[in-house]
C-alpha positions in Angstrom: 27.0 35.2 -25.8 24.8 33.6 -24.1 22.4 31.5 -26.0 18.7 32.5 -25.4 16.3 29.9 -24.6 12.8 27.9 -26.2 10.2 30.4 -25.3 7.8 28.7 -22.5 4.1 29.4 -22.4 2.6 28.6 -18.9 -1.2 29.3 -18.0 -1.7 30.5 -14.0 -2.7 27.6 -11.7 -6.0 28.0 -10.0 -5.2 26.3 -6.4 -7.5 23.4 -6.0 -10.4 24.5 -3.7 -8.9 27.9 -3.4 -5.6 27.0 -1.6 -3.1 29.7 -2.7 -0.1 28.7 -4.9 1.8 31.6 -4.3 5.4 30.9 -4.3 7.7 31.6 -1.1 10.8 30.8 -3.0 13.8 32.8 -2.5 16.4 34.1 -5.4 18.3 31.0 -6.1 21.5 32.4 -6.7 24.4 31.3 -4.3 21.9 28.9 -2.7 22.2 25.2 -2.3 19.5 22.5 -3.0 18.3 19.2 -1.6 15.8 17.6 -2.8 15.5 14.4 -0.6 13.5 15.9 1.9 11.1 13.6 4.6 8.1 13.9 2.3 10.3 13.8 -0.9 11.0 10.0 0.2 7.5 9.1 0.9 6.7 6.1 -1.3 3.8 8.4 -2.2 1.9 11.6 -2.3 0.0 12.4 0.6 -2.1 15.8 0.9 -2.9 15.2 4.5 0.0 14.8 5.9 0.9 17.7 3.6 -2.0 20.0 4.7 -0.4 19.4 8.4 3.1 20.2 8.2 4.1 16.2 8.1 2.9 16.5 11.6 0.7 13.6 11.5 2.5 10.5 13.4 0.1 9.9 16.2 -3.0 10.0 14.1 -1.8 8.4 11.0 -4.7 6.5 9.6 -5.3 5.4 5.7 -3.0 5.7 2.8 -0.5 8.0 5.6 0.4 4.8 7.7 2.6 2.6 6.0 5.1 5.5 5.9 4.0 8.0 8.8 3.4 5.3 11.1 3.0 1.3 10.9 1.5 0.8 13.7 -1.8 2.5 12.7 -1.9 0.2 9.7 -5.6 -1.4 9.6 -6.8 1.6 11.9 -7.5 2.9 15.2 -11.0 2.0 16.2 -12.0 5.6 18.0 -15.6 5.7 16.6 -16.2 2.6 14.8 -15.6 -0.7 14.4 -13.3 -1.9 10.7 -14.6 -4.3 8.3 -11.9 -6.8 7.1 -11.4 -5.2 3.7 -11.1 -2.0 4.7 -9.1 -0.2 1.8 -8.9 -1.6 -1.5 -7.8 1.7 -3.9 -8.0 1.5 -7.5 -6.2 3.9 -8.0 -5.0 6.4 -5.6 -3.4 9.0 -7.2 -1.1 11.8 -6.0 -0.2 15.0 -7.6 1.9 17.9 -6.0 3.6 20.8 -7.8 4.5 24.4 -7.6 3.7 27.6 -9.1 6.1 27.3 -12.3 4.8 23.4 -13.2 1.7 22.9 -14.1 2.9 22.1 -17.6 5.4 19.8 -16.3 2.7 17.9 -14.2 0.8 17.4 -17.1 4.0 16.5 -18.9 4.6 13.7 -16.4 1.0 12.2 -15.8 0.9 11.8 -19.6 3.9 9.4 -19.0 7.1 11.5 -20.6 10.2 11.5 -19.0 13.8 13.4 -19.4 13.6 12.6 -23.5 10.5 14.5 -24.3 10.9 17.8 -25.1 7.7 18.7 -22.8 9.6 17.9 -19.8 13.0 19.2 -20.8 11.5 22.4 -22.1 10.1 22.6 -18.6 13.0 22.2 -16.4 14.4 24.7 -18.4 13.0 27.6 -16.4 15.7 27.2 -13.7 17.8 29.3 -16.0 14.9 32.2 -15.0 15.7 31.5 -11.3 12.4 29.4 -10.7 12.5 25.9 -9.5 10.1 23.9 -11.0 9.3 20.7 -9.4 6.6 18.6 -10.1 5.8 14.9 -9.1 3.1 11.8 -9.8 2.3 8.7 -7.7 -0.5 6.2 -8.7 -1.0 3.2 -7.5 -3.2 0.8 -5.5 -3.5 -0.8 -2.4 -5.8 -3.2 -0.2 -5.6 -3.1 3.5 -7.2 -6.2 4.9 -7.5 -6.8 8.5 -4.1 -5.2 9.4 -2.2 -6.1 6.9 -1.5 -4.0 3.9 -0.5 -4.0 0.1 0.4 -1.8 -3.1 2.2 -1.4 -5.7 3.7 1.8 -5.8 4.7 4.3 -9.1 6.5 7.3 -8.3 7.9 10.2 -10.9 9.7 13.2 -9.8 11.3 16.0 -12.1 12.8 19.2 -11.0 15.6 21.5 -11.8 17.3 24.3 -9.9 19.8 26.5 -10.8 23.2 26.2 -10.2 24.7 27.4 -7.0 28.0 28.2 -8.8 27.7 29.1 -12.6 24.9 30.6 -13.8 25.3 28.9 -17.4 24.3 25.9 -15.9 21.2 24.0 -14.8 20.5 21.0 -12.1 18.3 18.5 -12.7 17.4 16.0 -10.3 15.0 13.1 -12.4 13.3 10.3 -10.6 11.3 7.7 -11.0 10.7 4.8 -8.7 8.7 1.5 -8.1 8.1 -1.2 -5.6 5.9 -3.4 -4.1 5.0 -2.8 -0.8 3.7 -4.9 2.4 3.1 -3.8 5.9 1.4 -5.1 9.2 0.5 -3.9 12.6 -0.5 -5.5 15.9 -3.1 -4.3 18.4 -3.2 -4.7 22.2 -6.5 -6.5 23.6 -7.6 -3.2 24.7 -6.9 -1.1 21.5 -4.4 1.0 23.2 -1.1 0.6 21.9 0.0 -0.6 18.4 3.2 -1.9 17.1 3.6 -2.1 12.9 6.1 -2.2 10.4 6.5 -2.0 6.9 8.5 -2.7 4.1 9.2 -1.7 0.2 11.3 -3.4 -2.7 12.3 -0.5 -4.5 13.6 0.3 -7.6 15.0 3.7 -8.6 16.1 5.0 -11.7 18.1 8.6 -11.2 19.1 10.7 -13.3 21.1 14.2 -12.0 23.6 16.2 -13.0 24.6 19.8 -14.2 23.8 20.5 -17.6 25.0 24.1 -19.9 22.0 25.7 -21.6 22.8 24.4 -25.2 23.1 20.7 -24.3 19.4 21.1 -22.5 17.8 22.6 -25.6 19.4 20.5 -28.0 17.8 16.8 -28.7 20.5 14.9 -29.3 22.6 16.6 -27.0 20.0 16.4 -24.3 19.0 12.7 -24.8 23.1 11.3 -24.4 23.8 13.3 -21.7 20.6 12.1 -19.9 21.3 8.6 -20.4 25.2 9.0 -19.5 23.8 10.1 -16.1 21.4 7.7 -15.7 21.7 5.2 -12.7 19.6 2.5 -11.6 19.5 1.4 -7.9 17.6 -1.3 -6.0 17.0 -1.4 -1.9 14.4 -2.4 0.8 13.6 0.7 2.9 11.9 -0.5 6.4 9.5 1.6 8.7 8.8 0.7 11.9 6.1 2.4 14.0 4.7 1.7 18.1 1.2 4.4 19.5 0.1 4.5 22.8 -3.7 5.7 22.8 -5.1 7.0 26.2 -8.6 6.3 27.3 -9.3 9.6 28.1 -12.0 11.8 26.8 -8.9 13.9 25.6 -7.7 10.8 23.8 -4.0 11.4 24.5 -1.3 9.8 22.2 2.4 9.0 21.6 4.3 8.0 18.9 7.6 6.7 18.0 8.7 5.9 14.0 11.5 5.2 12.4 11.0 6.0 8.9 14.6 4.1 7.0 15.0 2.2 10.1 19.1 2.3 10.6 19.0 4.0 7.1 18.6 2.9 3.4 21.1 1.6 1.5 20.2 2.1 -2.3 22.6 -0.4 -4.3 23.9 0.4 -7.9 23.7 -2.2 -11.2 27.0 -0.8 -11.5 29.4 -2.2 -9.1 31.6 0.7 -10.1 28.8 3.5 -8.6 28.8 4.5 -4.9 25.6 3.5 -3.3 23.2 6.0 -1.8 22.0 6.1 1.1 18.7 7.2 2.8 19.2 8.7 6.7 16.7 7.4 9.2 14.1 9.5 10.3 13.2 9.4 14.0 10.4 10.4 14.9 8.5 11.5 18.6 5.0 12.8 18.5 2.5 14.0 20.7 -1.3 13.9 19.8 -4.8 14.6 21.2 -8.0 14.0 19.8 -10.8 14.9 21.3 -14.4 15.0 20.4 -16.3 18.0 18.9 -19.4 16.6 20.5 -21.8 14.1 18.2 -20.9 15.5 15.0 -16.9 15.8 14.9 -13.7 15.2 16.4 -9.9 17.5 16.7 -7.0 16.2 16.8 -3.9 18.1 17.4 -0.4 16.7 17.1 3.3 18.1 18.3 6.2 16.5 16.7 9.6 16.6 16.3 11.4 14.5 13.4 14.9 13.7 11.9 16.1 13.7 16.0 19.6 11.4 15.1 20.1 14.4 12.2 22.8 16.4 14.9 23.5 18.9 11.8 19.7 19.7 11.5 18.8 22.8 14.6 16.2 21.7 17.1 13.8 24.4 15.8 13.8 23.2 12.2 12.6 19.6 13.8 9.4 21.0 15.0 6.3 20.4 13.7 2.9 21.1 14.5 -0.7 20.3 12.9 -4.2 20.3 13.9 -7.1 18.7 11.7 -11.0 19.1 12.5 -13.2 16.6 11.1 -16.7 15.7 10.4 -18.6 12.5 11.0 -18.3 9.4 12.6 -14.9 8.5 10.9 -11.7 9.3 12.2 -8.9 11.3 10.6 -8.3 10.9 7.0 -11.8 8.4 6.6 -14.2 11.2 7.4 -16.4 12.7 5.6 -15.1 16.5 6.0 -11.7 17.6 7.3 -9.9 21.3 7.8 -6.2 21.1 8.5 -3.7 23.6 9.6 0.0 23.2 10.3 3.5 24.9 10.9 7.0 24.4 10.9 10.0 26.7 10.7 9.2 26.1 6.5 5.7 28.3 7.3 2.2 27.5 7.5 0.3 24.7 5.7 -3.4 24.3 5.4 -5.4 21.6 3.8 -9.0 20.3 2.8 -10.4 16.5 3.2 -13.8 15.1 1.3 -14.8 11.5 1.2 -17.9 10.5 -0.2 -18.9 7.0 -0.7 -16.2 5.5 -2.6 -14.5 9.0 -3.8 -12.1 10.5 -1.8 -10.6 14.0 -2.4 -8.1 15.2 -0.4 -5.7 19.3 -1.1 -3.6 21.0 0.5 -0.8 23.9 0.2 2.4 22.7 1.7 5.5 25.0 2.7 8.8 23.4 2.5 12.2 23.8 3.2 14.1 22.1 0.2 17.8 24.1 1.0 20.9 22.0 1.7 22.9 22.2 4.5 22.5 26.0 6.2 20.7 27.1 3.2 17.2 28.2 3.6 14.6 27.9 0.5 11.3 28.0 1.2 9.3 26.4 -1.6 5.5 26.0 -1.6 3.5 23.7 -3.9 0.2 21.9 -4.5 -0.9 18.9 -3.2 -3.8 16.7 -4.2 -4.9 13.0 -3.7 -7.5 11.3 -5.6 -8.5 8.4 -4.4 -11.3 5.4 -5.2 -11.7 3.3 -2.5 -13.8 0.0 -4.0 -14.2 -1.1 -0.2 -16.4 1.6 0.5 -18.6 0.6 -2.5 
């Protein structure tokens, strides 16, 4: 018989600024999961890019460039000009998280890992057919001139069930950390930028497929963790170029490549088979006009993951649209409503920055399935940040 699992007490989520948390996951059974999505390997949270679908290339701007796009590190003078300390977080925090994890969110932020029982317990609820995912990054990060620096802490827990046997759980653990350096270079007349950046990173993994009793059981629980536990090091590179016209359309084009040539994650075991990260290409399409004195909109097409041949064309496609308020541009402004879509469904998303205090939410549909498999997942995204510069 099959043995009956620790009773979980959850408390509903109230979506941050009235975003909905609703779930668009699909019965897990017979399904196949992937958890290193585009956003997944971010370096770190972002809830604009989040609140548009990922569809944020040609606009990048803020804590979204170093990964999005390089060349945008430092910023894109449309309104005004940049002071030479532009960004100096302390801290910038990122949270996201689905319907079935608030209690593993809070688990995480209060430092546990795979050996508490407050995260174990959690993960548990794969058994029910949910997939609870949840995921912390904090760090901070100065941006002077254009070049930029942070140190980066990343934790990620989620389980899923088993695509095979139903006795038996995934769990995909990580938790990674890395210094960080980028720069970018302008053209005299502020029209096209080139940037790149770079990450020493070090990953601790821990996945596997676990039966029921050996997840509820401590001892059980803890070995088995630590027998699947594998630490990798690597240097992932980004590499951005933008073309801003001088139009009052203010067209744009991007090209990234996000894991230029593709990341190779190396084992302290000489005996474990590196990973590897794919390189995401990137071509996007942006305008950005103004909303008269009081606001600008920028709306982006893009397509990503174009050397992926096994991904369709239609699951590439992006869109997002952002409107903003005041005389900064894109994620620096003092208001911002965003929209997006991709085959995964429709994202939306909310931006505040006052004075130092930036607040930025979203609710972000994802596809997580692997290989033909389609599961839609949506979850909770939220940056705070504290920008001394702005002090």
């Amino acid at each position: 018989m099959k043995q009956s699992r620790n009773a979980i007490q959850l408390n509903p989520l109230a979506l941050f600024w009235g975003l909905s948390a609703l779930s668009l996951s699909a019965t897990a059974q017979a399904q196949s999961f992937s958890p290193g999505t585009v956003y997944d390997n971010a370096p770190w949270i972002s809830a604009r890019a989040a609140g548009m679908s990922e569809a944020v290339d040609p606009i990048a701007n803020g804590m979204e460039a170093p990964y999005y796009n390089p060349a945008a590190i430092g910023g894109l003078q449309y309104k005004q000009d940049r002071p030479a300390v532009s960004q100096l977080y302390f801290p910038y925090l990122g949270l996201a998280l689905n319907r079935s994890s608030q209690s593993l969110n809070r688990a995480l932020q209060n430092g546990g890992d795979l050996n508490d029982s407050s995260v174990a317990n959690e993960l548990l609820q794969a058994y029910d057919g949910e997939h609870p995912y949840a995921r912390v990054s904090l760090l901070p990060a100065l941006t002077m001139y254009r070049i930029f620096f942070a140190m980066t802490y990343d934790v990620r827990a989620m389980s899923t069930p088993n695509s095979t046997d139903n006795d038996l759980l995934d769990v995909n653990y990580r938790e990674q950390s890395g210094p960080m350096l980028g720069t970018s270079f302008a053209s005299s007349k502020r029209n096209f930028y080139v940037g790149i950046s770079a990450q020493y990173l070090s990953r601790k993994v821990i996945e596997g497929s676990f039966p029921l009793a050996t997840v509820n059981d401590v001892d059980l629980r803890r070995k088995a963790f630590r027998d699947s536990s594998e630490k990798y090091t690597g240097v992932p590179v980004h590499v951005g170029a933008l073309w801003n016209g001088a139009y009052s359309w203010r067209p744009s084009v991007s090209l990234v490549a996000r894991n230029a040539g593709g990341t190779a994650l190396t084992s302290s075991d000489p005996e474990t088979k590196t990973q590897r990260i794919k390189e995401d290409l990137t071509f996007g399409l942006g305008l950005s006009p103004n909303l008269g004195k009081w606001g600008m909109l920028n709306v982006v097409l893009e397509a990503n993951q174009l050397t992926q041949k096994s991904i369709p064309s239609k699951d590439k496609l992006r869109f997002g649209t952002e409107m903003t308020i005041g005389n900064a541009f894109g994620a620096e402004s003092g208001f911002a409503v965003r929209a997006g879509y991709s085959m995964a469904g429709i994202s939306y998303g909310l931006g505040v920055n006052a004075g130092m205090f930036g607040l930025q939410a979203a609710s972000f549909a994802e596809d997580i399935g692997a290989d033909a498999s389609r599961v839609i997942e949506r979850r909770t995204v939220i940056n705070l940040g504290i920008n001394i510069a702005d002090y």
